[in-house]
C-alpha positions as CSV (number, residue, x, y, z in Angstrom):
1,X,-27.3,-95.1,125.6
2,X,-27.0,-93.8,122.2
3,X,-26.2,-89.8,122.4
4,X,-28.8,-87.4,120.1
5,X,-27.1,-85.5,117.9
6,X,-30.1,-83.3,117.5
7,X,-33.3,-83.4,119.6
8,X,-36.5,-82.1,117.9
9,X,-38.2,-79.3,118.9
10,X,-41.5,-79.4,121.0
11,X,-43.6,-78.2,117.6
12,X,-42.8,-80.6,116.1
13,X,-43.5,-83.6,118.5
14,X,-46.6,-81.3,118.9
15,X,-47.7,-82.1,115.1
16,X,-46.5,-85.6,115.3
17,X,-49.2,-86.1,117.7
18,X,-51.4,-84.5,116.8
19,X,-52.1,-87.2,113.7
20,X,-52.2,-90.1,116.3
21,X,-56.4,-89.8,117.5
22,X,-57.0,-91.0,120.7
23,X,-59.7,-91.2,123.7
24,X,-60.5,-88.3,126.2
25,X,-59.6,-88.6,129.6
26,X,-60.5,-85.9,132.2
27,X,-58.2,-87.0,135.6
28,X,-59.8,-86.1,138.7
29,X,-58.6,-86.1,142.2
30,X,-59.6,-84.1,146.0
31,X,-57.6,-81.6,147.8
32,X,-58.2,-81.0,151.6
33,X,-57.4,-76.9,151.0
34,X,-59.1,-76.5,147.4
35,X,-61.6,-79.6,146.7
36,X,-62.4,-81.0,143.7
37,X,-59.2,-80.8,140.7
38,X,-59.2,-81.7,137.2
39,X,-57.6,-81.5,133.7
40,X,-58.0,-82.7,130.5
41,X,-55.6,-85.4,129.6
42,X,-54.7,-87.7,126.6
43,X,-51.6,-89.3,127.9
44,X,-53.2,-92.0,129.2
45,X,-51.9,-96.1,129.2
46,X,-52.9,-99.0,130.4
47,X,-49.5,-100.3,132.1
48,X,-50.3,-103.7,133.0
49,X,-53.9,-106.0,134.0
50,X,-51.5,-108.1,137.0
51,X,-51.9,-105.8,139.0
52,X,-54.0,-103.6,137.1
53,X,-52.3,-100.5,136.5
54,X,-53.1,-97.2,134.8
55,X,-50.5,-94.4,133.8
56,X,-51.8,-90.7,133.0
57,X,-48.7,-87.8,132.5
58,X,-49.1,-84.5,134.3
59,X,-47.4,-81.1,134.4
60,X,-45.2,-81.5,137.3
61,X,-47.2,-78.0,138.6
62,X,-50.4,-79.0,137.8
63,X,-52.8,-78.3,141.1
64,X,-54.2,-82.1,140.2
65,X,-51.0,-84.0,140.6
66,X,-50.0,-81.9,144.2
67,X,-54.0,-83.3,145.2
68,X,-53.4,-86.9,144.2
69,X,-50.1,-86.9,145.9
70,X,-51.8,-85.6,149.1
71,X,-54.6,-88.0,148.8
72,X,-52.8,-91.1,147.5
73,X,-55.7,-91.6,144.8
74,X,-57.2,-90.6,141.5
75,X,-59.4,-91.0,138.8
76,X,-59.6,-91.0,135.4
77,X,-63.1,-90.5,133.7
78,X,-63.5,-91.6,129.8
79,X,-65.8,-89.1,128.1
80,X,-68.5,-90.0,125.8
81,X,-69.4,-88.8,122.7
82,X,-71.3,-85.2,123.6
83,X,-68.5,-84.8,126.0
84,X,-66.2,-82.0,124.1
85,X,-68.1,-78.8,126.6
86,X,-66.1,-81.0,129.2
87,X,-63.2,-81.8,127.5
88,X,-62.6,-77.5,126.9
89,X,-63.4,-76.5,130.4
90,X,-61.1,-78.9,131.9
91,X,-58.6,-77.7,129.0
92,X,-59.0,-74.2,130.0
93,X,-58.4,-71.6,132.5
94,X,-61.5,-71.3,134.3
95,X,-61.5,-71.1,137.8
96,X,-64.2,-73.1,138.9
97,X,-64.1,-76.5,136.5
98,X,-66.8,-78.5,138.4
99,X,-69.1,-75.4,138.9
100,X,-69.6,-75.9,135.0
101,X,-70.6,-79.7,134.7
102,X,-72.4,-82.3,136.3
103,X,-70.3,-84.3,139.1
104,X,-71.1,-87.2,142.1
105,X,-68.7,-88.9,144.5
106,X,-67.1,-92.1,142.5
107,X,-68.3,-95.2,144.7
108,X,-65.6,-96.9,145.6
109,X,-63.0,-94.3,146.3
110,X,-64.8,-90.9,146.9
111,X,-63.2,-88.9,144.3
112,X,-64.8,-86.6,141.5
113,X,-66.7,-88.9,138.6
114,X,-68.1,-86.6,135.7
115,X,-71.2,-89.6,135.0
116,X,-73.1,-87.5,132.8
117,X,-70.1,-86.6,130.5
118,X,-67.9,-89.8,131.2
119,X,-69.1,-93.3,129.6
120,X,-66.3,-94.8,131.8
121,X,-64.4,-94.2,135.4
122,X,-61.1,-96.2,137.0
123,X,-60.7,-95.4,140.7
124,X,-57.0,-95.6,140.6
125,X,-54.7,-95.9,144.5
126,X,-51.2,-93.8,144.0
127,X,-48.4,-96.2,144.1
128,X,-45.5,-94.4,142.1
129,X,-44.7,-91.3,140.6
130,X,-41.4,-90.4,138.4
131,X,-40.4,-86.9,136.7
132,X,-39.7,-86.9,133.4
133,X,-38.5,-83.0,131.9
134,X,-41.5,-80.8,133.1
135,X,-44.1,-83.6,133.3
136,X,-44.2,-86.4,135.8
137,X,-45.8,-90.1,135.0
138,X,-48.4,-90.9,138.0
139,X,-48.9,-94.7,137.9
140,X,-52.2,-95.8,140.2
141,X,-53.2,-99.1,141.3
142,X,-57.2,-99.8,139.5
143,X,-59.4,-100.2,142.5
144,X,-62.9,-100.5,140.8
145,X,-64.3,-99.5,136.9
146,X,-67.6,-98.6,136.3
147,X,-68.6,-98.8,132.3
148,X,-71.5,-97.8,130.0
149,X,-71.7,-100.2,127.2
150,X,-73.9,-98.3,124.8
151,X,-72.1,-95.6,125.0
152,X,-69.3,-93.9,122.2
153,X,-66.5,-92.7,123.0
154,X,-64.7,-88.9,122.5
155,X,-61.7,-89.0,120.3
156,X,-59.7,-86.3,119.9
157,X,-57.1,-85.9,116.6
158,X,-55.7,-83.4,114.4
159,X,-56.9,-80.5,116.6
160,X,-60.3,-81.9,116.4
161,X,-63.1,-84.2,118.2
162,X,-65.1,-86.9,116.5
163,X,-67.0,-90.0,118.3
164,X,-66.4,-93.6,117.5
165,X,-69.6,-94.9,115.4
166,X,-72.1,-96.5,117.7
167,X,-73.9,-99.5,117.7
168,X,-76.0,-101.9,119.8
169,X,-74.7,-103.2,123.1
170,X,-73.5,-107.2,122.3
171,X,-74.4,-108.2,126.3
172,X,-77.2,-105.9,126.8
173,X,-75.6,-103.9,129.6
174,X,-77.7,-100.9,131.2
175,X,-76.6,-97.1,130.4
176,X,-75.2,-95.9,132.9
177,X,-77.1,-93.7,135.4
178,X,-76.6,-89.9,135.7
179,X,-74.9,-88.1,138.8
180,X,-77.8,-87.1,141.4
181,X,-78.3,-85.4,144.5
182,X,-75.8,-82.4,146.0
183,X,-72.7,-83.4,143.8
184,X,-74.7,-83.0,140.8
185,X,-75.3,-79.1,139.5
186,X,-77.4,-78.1,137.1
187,X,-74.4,-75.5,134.8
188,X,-74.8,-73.2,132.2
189,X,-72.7,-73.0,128.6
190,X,-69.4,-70.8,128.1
191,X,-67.3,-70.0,125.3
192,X,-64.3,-71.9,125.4
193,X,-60.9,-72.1,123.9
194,X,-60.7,-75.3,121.0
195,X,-56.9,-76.3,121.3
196,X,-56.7,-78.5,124.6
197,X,-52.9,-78.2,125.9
198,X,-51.0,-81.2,127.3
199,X,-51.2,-81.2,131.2
């Protein structure tokens, strides 16, 4: 390998990103001692369909990642356009996340699915984990989707959010059905902070 003679510095990958727009995950996940954990997240990739694969990067202290290596399983919900309250409070410091939005059980695996502010959901199974610097990359087998088809996505770029333009479903799925019954508060509005930080 090629030695760096200089290495940029973290502003400026910052920036570089910042011009690359991209969907808005918020990565979910149970903890026996603190329940239901989330964050904002952008790093996500789709590793491979054989098996299917998914890759999100988390702060190697993040309270989420400690949960999904207790548990062994994740998931990672795709906001819709009108998702951005979400997106902040799961970008920000407040203590209780899911006291502020609507949540209900995921139905395969159990775990924490945001259906009124997600158009999308992978229930992902744990299968490897490897630190790189002060983040470690979570891969997770896919064990089930659910998906809205008339629904637009969140995207998030240049330190703003904007939806994809929407249109007419071309196989006349259903929308998908909002969370219901205990998992499912009823939350007020808060001011939050507008920059969401990589977790």
């Amino acid at each position: 390998m090629t030695e760096l003679l200089t290495v940029a510095p973290p502003r400026d990958l910052t920036e570089f990103m910042s011009a690359f727009p991209s969907g808005v995950a918020i990565v979910t996940a149970r903890s026996p001692e603190h329940g239901p954990q989330g964050l904002t997240c952008s790093s996500l990739i789709s590793v491979t369909l054989d098996p299917p694969t998914l890759l999100v990067s988390l702060k190697s202290r993040s309270p989420v990642l400690a949960a999904i290596r207790r548990q062994g399983r994740f998931a990672v919900n795709l906001l819709r356009d009108g998702g951005e309250r979400a997106a902040r409070t799961f970008s920000s410091p407040v203590a209780d996340r899911f006291g502020e939005v609507a949540w209900c059980d995921s139905p395969a695996l159990g775990l924490p699915w945001l259906a009124e502010d997600a158009f999308a959901l992978a229930e992902c199974a744990l299968t490897e984990t490897h630190a790189v610097g002060d983040h470690v990359l979570v891969l997770g087998r896919v064990a089930n989707t659910q998906q809205c088809a008339d629904a637009s996505p969140l995207l998030y770029g240049l330190r703003s959010f904007t939806s994809w333009p929407s249109g007419p479903s071309p196989d006349g799925r259903p929308r998908c059905a909002a969370p219901h019954g205990p998992g499912a508060p009823t939350t007020g509005r808060r001011s939050l902070r507008a920059n969401i930080p990589a977790e």
